[in-house]
N, C-alpha and C positions, 0 to 999 in steps of 0.2 A: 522612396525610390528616386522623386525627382530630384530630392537633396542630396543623395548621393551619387546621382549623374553629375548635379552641379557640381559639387567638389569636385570631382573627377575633372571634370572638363577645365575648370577652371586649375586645377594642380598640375595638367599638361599644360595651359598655356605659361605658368609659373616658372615648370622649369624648363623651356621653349625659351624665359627672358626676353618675352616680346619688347619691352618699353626700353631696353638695354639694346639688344638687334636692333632697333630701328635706327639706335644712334647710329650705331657700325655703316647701317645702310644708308641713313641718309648721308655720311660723313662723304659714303663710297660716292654716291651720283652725285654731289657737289664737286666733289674733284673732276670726276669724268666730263661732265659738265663745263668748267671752267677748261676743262682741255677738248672743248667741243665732238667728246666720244662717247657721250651717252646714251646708252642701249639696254633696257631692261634687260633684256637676257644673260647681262655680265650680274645683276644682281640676283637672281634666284639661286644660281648654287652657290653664293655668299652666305646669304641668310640661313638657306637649309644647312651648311657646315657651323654655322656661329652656333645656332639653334642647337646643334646634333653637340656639338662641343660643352656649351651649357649643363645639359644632359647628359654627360660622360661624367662632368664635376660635382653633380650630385650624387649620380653612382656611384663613384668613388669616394664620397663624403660621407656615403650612407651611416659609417658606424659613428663618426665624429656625432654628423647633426643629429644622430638619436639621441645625443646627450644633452649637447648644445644650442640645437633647432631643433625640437620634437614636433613646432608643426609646423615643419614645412612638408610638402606635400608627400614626398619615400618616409620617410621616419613616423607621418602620420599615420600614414596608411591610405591616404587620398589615392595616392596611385602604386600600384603594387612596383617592385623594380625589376620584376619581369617584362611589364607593359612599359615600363619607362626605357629597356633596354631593346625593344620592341621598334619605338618612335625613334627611338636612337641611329639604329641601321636602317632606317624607312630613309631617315634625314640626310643621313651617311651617301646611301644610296643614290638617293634624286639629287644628290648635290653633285657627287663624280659622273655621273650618268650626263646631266646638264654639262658639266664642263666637259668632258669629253665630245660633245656634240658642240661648244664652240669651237673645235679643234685649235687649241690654245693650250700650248704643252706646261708653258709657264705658268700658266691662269691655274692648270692642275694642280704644279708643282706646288702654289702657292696655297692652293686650299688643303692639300696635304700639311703644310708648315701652319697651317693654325689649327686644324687639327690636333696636331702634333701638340704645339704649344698650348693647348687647354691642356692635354694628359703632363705635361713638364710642370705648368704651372700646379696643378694638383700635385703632385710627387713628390717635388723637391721644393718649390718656392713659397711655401703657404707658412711654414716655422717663424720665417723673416719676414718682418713687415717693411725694410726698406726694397730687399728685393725682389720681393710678391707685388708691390707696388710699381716698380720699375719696369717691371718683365709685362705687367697687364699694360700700364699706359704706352710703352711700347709698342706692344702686338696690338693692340686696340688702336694704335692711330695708322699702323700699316697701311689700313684697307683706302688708305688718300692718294697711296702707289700705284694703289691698279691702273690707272693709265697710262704708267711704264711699259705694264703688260702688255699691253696693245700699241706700242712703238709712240707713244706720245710724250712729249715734256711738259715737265711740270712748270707753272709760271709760281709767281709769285705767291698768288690767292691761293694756291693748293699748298705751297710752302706753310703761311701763315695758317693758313686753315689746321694744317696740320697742330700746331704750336699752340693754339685756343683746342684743340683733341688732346694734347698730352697732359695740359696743363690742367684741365678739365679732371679728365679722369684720376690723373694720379691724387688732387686735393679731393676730388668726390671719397677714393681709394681708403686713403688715410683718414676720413669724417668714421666712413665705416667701420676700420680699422679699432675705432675708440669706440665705438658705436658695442660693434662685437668682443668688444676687449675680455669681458668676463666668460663669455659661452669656449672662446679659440683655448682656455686655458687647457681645455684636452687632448690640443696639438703638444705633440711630446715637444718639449726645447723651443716652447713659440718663443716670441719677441717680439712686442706689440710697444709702438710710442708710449711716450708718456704723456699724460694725456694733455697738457697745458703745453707743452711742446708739440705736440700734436695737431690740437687744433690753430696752433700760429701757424704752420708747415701749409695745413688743408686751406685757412682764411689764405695766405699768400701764394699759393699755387690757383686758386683758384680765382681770384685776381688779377693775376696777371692774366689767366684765361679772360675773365671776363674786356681787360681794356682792349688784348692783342685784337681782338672782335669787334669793342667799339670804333676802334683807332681805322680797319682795314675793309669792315661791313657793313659799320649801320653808322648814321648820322645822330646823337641827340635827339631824344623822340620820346615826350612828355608818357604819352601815352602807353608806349609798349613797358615803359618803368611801370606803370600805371598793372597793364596788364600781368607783370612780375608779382605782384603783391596780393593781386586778386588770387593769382594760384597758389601761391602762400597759405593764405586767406584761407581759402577754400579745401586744400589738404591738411592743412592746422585740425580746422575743426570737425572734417572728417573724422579724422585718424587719432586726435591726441588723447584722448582714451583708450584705446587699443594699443598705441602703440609710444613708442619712445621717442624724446624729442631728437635723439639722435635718425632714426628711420625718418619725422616727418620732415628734418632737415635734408637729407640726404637725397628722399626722392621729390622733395621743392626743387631742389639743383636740378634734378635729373630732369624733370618736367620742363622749369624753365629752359634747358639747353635744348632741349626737345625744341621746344617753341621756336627760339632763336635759328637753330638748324635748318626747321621750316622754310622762314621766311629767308633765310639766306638762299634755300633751294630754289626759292620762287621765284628770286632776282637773279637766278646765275644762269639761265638758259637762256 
């Protein structure tokens, strides 16, 4: 019984994409931040629409990932997709509910449009992997505008900031992209890189991420390299039995940009 609460609890936070969210969020209060308009309240009905959007992609994927990901958590049966469409309009809910209560017509319109764009990106952009990839690093580096919403300009650091988000995401995009190359085959008409053109695309987007960051954020710093390698390290040998060297590559990135994000956050207020 408690194993399969765990499941459970742990397949809602899965496909919630807490460690993905959190980039989105922390990307958001870094920018707000840097335009001195930092306010938790702009970040809850963020999170809860990213969250609820996640969760709409899976819905929607349900019959694919039965084939392709059978354990992720709907296809498993960890979480039925009644309760997942459940959490869904809960998420839905408290995210419009919240932003109508900053009476912020734009801030609305805006959580509307990535809404929207999770259900687009499922629909139509998942076949093509140049444009599946463009449309996410896109809409995923949006959330560094929100302080437009709130009548503020952007400087520079939120400029740049942006540009280490796009860059990031779209090579993270395309690692996966080859990662998943065999399961996507039962997208009808996919087109997925090749895969040595592929990962030159992923290494050099993901590069330029990492200097545009050195170059505008952080100084040479023996130690945080240091700390780079340990999380390596340490998800390597976690995971590389379970899992593919492509996955424990993928969320090495993800973790370390996490990291990096952090401590950008903790220098910008």
């Amino acid at each position: 019984m408690r194993k399969q609460m765990a499941k459970k609890f742990f397949g809602f936070l899965w496909l919630m994409r807490i460690p993905i969210v959190c980039v989105s969020i922390l990307l958001a209060m870094i920018s707000l931040n840097f335009c001195c308009r930092y306010n938790f309240s702009y970040i809850v009905p963020l999170a809860c629409i990213i969250m609820a959007g996640y969760i709409q992609n899976d819905i929607l994927d349900y019959r694919i990932d039965k084939i392709s990901a059978s354990n992720r958590p709907l296809p498993s049966g960890n979480v039925s997709v009644k309760a997942a469409k459940r959490l869904y309009w809960i998420l839905v809910v408290l995210g419009m509910v919240y932003g109508v209560i900053l009476q912020q017509v734009f801030y609305l319109i805006y959580l509307c449009a990535i809404l929207g764009a999770f259900y687009i990106y499922t629909k139509y952009c998942k076949s093509n992997w140049l444009l599946k990839n463009l449309f996410t690093a896109f809409t995923s580096t949006t959330v560094i505008f929100i302080p437009i919403i709130f009548d503020e300009r952007l400087n520079i650091k939120v400029i740049c900031l942006g540009n280490v988000a796009f860059f990031f995401t779209l090579g993270r995009e395309i690692l996966m992209d080859i990662r998943d190359r065999e399961g996507d085959r039962v997208i009808i008409n996919v087109k997925r890189p090749p895969v040595a053109f592929g990962h030159t695309l992923s290494v050099l987007f993901l590069f330029i991420s990492f200097i545009v960051k050195e170059i505008y954020f952080f100084e040479a710093d023996i130690m945080r390299y240091i700390v780079y390698i340990l999380i390596v390290l340490v998800i390597y040998f976690l995971f590389i039995k379970k899992k593919s060297k492509y996955w424990v590559a993928s969320e090495s990135i993800k973790v370390v940009f996490l990291y990096d994000l952090a401590k950008i956050y903790m220098g910008s207020g």
